[in-house]
BALOBA-1460 file (C-alpha; in Angstrom, 3 decimals):
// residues 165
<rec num="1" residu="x" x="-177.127" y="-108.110" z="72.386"/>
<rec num="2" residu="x" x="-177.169" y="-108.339" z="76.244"/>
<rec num="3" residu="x" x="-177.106" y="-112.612" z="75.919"/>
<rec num="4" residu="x" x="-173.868" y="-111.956" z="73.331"/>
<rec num="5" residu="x" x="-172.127" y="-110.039" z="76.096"/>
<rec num="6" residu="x" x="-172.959" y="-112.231" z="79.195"/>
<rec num="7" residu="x" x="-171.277" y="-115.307" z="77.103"/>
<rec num="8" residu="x" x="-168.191" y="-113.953" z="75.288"/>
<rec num="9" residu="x" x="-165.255" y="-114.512" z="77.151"/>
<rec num="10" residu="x" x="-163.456" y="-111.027" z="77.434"/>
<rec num="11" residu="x" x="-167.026" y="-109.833" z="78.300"/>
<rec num="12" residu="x" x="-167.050" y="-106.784" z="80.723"/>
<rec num="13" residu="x" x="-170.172" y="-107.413" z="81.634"/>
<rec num="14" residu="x" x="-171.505" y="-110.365" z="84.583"/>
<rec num="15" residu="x" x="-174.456" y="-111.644" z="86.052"/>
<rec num="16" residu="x" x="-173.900" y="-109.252" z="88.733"/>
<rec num="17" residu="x" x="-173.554" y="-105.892" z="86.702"/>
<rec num="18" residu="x" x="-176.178" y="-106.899" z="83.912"/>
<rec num="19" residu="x" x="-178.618" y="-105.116" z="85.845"/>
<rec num="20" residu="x" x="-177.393" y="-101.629" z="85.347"/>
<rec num="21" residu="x" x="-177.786" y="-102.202" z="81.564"/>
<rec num="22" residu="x" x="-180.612" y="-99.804" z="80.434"/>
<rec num="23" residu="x" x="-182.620" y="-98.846" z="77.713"/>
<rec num="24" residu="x" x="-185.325" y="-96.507" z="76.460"/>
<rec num="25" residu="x" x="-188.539" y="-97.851" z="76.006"/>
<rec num="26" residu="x" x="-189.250" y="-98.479" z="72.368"/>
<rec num="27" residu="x" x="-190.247" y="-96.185" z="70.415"/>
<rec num="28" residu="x" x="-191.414" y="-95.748" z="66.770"/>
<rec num="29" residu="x" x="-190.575" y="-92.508" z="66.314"/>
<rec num="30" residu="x" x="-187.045" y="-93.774" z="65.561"/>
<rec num="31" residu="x" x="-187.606" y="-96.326" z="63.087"/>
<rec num="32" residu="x" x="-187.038" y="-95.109" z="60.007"/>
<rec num="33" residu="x" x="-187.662" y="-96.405" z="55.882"/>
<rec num="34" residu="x" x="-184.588" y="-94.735" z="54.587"/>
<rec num="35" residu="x" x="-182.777" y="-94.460" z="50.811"/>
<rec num="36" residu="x" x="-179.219" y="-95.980" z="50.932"/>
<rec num="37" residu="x" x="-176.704" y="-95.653" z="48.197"/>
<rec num="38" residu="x" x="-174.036" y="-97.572" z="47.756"/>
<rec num="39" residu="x" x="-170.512" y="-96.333" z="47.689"/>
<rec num="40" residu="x" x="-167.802" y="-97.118" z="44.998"/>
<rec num="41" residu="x" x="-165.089" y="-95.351" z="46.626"/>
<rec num="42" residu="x" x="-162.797" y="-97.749" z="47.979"/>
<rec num="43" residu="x" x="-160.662" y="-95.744" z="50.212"/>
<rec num="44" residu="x" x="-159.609" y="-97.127" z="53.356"/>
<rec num="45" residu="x" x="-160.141" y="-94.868" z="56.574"/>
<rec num="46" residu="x" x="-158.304" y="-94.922" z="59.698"/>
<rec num="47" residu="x" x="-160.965" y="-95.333" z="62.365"/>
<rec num="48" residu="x" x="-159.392" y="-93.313" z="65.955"/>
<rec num="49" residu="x" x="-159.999" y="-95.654" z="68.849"/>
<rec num="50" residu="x" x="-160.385" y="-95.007" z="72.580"/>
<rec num="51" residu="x" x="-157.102" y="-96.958" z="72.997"/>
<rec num="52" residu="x" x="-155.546" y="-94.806" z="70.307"/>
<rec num="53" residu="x" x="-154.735" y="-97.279" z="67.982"/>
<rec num="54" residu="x" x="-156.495" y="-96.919" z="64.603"/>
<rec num="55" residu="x" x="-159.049" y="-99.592" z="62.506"/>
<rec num="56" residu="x" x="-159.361" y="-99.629" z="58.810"/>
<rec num="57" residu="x" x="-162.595" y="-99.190" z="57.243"/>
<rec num="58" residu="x" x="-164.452" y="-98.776" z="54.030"/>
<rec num="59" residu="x" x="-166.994" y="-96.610" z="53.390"/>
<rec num="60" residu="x" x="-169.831" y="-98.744" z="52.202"/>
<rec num="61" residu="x" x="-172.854" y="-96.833" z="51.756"/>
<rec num="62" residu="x" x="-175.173" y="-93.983" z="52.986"/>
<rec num="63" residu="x" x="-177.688" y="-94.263" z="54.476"/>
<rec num="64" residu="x" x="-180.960" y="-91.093" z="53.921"/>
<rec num="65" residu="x" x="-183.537" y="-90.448" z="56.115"/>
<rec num="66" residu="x" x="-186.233" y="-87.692" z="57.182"/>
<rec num="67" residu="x" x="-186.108" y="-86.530" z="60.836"/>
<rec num="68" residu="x" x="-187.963" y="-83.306" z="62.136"/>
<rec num="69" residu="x" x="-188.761" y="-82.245" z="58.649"/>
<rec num="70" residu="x" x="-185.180" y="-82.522" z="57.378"/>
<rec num="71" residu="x" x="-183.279" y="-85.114" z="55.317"/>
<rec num="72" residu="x" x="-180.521" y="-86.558" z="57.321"/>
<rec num="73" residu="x" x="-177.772" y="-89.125" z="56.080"/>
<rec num="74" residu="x" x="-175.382" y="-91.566" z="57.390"/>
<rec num="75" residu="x" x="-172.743" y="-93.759" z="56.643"/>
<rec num="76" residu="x" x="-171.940" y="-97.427" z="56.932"/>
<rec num="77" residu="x" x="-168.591" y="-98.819" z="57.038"/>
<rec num="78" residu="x" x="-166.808" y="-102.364" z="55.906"/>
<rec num="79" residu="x" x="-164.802" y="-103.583" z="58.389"/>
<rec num="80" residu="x" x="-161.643" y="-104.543" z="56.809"/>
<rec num="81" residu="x" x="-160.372" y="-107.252" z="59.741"/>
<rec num="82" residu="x" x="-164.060" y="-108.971" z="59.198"/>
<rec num="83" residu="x" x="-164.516" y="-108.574" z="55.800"/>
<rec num="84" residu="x" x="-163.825" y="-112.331" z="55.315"/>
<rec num="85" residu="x" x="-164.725" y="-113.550" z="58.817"/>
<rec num="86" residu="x" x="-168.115" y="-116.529" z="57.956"/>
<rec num="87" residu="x" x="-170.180" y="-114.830" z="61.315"/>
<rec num="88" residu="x" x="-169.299" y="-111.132" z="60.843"/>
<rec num="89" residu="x" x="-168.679" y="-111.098" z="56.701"/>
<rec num="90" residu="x" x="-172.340" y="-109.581" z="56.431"/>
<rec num="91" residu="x" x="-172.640" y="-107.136" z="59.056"/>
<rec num="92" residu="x" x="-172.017" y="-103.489" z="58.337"/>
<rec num="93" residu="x" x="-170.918" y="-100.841" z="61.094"/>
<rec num="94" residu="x" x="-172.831" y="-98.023" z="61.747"/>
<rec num="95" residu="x" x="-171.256" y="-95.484" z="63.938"/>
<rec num="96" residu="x" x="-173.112" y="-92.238" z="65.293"/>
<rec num="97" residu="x" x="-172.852" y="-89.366" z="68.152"/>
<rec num="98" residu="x" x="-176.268" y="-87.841" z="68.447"/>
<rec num="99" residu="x" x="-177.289" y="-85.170" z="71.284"/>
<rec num="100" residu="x" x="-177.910" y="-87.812" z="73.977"/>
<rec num="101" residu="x" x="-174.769" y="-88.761" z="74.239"/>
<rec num="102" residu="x" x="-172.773" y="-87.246" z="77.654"/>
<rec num="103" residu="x" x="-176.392" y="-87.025" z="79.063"/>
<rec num="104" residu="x" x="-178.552" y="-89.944" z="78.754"/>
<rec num="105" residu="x" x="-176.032" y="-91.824" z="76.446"/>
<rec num="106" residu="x" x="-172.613" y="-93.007" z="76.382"/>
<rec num="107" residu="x" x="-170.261" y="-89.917" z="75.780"/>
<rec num="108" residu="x" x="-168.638" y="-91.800" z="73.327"/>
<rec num="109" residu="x" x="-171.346" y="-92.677" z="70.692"/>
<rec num="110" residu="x" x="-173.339" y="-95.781" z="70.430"/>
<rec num="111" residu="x" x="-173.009" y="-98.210" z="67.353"/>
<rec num="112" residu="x" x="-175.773" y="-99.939" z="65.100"/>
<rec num="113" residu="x" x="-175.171" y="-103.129" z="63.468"/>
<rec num="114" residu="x" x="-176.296" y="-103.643" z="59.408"/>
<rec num="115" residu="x" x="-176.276" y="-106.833" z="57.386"/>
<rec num="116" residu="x" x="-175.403" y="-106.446" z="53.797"/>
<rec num="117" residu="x" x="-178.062" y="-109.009" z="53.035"/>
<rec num="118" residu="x" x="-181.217" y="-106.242" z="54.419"/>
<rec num="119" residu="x" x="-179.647" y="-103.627" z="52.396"/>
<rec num="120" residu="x" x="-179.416" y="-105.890" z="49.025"/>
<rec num="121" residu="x" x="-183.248" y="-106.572" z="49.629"/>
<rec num="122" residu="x" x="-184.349" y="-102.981" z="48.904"/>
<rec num="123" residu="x" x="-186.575" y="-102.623" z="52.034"/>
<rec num="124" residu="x" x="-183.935" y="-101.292" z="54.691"/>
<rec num="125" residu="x" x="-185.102" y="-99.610" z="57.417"/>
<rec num="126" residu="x" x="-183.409" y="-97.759" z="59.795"/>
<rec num="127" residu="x" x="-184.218" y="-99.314" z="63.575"/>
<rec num="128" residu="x" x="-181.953" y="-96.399" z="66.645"/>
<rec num="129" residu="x" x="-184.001" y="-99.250" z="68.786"/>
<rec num="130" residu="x" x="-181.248" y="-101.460" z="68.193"/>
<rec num="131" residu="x" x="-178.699" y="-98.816" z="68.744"/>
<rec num="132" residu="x" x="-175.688" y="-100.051" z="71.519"/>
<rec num="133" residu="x" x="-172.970" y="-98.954" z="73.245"/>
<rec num="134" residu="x" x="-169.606" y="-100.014" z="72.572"/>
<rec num="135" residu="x" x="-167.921" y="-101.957" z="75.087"/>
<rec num="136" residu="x" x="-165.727" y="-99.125" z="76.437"/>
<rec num="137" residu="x" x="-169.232" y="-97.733" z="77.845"/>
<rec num="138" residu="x" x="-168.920" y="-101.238" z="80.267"/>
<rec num="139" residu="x" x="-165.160" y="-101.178" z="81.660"/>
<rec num="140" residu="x" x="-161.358" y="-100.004" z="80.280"/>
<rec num="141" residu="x" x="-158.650" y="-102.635" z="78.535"/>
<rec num="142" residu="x" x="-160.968" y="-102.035" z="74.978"/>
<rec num="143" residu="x" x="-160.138" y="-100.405" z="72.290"/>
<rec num="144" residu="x" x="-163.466" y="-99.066" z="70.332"/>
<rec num="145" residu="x" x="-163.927" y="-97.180" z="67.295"/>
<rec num="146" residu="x" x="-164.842" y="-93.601" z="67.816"/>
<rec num="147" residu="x" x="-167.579" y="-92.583" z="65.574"/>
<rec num="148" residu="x" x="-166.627" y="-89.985" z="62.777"/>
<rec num="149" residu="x" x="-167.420" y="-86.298" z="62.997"/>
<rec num="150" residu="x" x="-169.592" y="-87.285" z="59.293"/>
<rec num="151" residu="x" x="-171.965" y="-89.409" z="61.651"/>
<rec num="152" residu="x" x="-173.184" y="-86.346" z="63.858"/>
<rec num="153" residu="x" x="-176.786" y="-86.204" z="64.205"/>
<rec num="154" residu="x" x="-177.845" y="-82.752" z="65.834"/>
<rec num="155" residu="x" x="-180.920" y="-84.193" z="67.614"/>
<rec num="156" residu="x" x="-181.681" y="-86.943" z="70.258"/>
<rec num="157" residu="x" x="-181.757" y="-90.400" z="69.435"/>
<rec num="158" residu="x" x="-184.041" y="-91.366" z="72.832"/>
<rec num="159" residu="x" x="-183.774" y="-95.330" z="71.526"/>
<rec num="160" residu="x" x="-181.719" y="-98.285" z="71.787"/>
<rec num="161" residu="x" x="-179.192" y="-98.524" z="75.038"/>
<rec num="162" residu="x" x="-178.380" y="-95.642" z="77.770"/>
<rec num="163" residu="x" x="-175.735" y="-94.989" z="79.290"/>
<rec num="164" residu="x" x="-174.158" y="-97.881" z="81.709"/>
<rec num="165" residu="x" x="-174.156" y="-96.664" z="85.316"/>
């Protein structure tokens, strides 16, 4: 993820501010086999942006897992821009807010990317490890999806990227 940002072009990110990029150690305890279930609904939502413009979205599937002795779910969305695109046609958004963000996290929820292609294999597990911040967390002039109020976890996710200082 870091390597992706250092090369793209409207990158906020630099050799010289790659160093305050930070994340928790890894951690098990947030890896997670889950049940997922796809979604036949095809309705298109209006993702709310931190530039205030919207993105469309489909609601592709939820995803089920057991935290702290309680099922939790999730859901992944289709990008409707990308749907098409041959690098980003298999990936799958996964927007959250848990209870580190403000704190240890960016205020603004962190994302997880899912290809279509793990989920068709049966086996999908559920890695916060890999969870990142959008790239509002880095500098303004973006305009990132805000994660929907459905996609509140009410613990902390201590995994994947911390907030940017």
């Amino acid at each position: 993820m870091v390597s992706q940002l250092l090369s793209h072009p409207r990158s906020p990110l630099d050799t010289t501010n790659i160093r305050n990029v930070r994340f928790f150690q890894p951690n098990d305890t947030f890896l997670f086999e889950t049940i997922f279930l796809p979604l036949t609904d095809t309705t298109i939502l209006n993702f709310a942006t931190s530039s205030g413009e919207e993105k469309q979205y489909r609601p592709y599937a939820k995803v089920f897992f057991r935290f702290g002795g309680s099922m939790q779910q999730l859901t992944m969305y289709e990008s409707l821009k990308f749907r098409n695109h041959p690098l980003f046609g298999d990936k799958l958004f996964l927007p959250f807010w848990d209870d580190t963000n403000g704190g240890t996290t960016y205020g603004g929820g962190r994302y997880l990317d899912v290809r279509k292609s793990d989920l068709d294999s049966g086996n999908f597990c559920l890695d916060f490890n890999k969870a990142y911040n959008p790239w509002c967390a880095y500098g303004d002039g973006f305009s990132c999806p805000v994660p929907p109020i459905e996609n509140r976890l009410t613990f902390e996710v201590r995994a994947g990227e911390q907030d940017f200082v």
